[in-house]
MARKOL-360635 format. One record per residue (C-alpha): residue number from 1; residue in three letters; chain; z, y, x. Coordinates in Angstrom, 2 decimals. Layout:
rec i: NUM; aa: ALA; ch: A; zz: Z; yy: Y; xx: X
...
***
This chain:
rec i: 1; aa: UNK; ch: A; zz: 38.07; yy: -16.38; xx: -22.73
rec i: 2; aa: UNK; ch: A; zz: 38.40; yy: -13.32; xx: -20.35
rec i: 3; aa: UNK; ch: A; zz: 35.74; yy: -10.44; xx: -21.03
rec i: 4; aa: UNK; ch: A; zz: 33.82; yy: -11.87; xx: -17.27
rec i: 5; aa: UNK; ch: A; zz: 33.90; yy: -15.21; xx: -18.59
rec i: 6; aa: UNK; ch: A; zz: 31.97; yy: -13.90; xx: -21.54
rec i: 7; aa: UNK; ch: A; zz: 29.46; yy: -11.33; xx: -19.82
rec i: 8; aa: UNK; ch: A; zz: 28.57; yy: -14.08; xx: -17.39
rec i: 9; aa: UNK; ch: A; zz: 27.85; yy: -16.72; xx: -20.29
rec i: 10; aa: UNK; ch: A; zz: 25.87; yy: -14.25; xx: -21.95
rec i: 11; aa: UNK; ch: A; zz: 23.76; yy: -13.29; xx: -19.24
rec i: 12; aa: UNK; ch: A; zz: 23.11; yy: -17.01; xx: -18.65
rec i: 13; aa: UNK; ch: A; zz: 22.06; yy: -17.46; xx: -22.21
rec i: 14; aa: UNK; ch: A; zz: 19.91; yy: -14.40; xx: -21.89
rec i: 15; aa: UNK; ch: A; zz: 18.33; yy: -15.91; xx: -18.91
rec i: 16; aa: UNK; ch: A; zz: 17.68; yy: -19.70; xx: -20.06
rec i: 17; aa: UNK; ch: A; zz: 15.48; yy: -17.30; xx: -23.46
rec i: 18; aa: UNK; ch: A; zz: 14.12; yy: -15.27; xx: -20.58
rec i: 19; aa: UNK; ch: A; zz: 12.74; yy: -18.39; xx: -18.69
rec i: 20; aa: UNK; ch: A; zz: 11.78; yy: -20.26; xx: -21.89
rec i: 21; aa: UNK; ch: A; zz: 9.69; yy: -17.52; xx: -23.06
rec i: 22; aa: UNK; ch: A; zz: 7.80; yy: -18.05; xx: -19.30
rec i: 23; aa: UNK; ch: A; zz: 6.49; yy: -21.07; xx: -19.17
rec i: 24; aa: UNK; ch: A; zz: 3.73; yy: -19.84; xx: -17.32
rec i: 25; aa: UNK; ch: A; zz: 6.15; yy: -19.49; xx: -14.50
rec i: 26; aa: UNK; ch: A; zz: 6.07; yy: -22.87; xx: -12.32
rec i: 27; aa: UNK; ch: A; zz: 8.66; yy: -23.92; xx: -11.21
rec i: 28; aa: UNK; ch: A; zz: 7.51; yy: -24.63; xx: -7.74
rec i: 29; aa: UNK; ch: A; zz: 6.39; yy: -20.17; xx: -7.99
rec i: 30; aa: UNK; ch: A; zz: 10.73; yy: -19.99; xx: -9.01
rec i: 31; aa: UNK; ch: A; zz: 11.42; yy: -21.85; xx: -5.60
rec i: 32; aa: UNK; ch: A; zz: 8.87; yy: -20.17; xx: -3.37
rec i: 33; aa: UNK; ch: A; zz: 9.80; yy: -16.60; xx: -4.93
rec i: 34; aa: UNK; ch: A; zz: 14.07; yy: -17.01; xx: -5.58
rec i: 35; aa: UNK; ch: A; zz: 14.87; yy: -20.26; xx: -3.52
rec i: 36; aa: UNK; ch: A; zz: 15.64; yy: -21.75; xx: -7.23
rec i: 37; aa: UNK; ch: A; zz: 14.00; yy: -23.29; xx: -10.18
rec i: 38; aa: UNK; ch: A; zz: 15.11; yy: -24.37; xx: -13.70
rec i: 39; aa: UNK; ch: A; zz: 15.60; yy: -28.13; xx: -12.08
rec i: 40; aa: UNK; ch: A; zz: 18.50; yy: -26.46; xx: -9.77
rec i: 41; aa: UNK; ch: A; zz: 20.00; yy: -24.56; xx: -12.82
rec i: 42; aa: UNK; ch: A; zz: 20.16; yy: -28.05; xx: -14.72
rec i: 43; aa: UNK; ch: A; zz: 21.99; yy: -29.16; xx: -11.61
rec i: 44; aa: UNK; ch: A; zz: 24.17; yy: -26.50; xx: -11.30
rec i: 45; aa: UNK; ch: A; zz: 24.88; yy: -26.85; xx: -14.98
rec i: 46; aa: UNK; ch: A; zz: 25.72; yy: -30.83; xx: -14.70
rec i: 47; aa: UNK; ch: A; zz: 27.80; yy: -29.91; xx: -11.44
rec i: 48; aa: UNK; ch: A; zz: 30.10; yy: -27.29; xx: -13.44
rec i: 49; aa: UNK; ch: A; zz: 30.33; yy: -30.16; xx: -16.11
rec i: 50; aa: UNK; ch: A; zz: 31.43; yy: -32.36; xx: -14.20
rec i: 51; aa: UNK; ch: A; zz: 34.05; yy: -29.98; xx: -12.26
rec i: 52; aa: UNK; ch: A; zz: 35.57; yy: -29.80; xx: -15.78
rec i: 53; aa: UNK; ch: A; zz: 35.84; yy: -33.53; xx: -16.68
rec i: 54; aa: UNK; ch: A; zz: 32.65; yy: -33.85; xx: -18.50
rec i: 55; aa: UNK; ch: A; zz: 30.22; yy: -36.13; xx: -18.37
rec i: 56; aa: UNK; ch: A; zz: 26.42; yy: -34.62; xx: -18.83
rec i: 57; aa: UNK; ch: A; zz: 24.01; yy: -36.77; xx: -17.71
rec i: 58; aa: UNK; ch: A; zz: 20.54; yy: -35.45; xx: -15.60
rec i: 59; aa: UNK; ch: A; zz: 18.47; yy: -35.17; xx: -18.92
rec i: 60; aa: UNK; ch: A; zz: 20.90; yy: -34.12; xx: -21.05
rec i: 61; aa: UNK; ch: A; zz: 21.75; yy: -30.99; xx: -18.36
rec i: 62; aa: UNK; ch: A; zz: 17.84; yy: -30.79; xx: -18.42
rec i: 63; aa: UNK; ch: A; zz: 17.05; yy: -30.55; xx: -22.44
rec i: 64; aa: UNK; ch: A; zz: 19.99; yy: -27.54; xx: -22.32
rec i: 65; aa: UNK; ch: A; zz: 18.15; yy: -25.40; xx: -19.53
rec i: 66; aa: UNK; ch: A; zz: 14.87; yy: -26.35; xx: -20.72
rec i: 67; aa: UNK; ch: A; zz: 15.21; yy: -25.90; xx: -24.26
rec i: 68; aa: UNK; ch: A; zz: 13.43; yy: -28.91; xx: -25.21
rec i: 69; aa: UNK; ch: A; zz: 13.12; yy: -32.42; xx: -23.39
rec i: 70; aa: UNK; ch: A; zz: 12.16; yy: -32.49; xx: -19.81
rec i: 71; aa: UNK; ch: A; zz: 9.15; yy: -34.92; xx: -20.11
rec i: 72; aa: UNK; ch: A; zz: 7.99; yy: -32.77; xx: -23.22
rec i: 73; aa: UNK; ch: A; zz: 8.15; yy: -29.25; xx: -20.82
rec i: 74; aa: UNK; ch: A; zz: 6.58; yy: -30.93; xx: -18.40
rec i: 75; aa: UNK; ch: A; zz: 3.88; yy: -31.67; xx: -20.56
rec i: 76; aa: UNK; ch: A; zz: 3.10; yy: -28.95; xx: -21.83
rec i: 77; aa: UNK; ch: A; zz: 4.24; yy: -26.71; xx: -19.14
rec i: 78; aa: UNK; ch: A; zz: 3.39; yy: -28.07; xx: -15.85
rec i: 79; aa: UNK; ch: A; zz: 0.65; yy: -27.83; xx: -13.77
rec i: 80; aa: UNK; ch: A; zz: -0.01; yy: -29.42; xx: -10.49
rec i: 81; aa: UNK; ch: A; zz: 1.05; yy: -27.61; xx: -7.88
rec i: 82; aa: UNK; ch: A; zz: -1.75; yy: -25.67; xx: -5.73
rec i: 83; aa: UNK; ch: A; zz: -2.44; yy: -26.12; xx: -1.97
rec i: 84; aa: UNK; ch: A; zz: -1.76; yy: -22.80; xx: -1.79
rec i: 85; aa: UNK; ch: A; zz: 1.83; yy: -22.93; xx: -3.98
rec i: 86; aa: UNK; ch: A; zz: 2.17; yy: -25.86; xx: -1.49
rec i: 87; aa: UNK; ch: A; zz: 2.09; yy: -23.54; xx: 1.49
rec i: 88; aa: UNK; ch: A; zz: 4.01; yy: -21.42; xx: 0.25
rec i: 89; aa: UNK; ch: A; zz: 6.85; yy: -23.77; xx: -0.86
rec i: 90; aa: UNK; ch: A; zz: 6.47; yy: -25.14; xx: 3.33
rec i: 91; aa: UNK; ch: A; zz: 6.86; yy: -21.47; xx: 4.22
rec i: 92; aa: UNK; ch: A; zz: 9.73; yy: -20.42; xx: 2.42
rec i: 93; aa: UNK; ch: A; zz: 11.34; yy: -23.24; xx: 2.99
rec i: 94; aa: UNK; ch: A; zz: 11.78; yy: -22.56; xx: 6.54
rec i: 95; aa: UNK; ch: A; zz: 12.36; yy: -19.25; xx: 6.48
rec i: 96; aa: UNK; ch: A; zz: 15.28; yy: -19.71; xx: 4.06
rec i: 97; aa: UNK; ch: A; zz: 16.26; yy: -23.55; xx: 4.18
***
């Protein structure tokens, strides 16, 4: 494994502790604020699976970002989103989609 392979698979394992130490960041706050959320990083993951040959289905891409399984985050994590988060989502979406 070249040394970039390894810096960039550390930095995503420092990331997926980062986000799983903040649940009190929503997801919906991740897309208004970076255009992403842990749901696109579990599809990225699957997507880079499946480049490679292997099969990873939805939840099982899900459990690895997540830590734990989805349904589980979700409930203990996830809070309906706000009209105002709602808004916000709209907005960005517009300006960036």
């Amino acid at each position: 494994m070249s040394a970039t392979v390894e810096l960039e698979a550390a930095a995503f394992r420092r990331l997926l502790a980062h986000l799983s130490g903040r649940s009190d960041v929503q997801n919906i706050d991740l897309m208004i604020t970076a255009g992403f959320c842990r749901n696109c990083l579990a599809d990225w993951y699957r997507e880079a699976a499946a480049e490679r040959g292997i099969e990873l289905d939805k939840d099982a891409a899900r459990e690895r970002i997540y830590g734990m399984p989805f349904a589980q985050w979700k409930a203990q994590h996830q809070k309906d989103a706000t009209p105002e988060q709602l808004a916000a989502f709209e907005r960005s979406q517009k300006a960036h989609g």
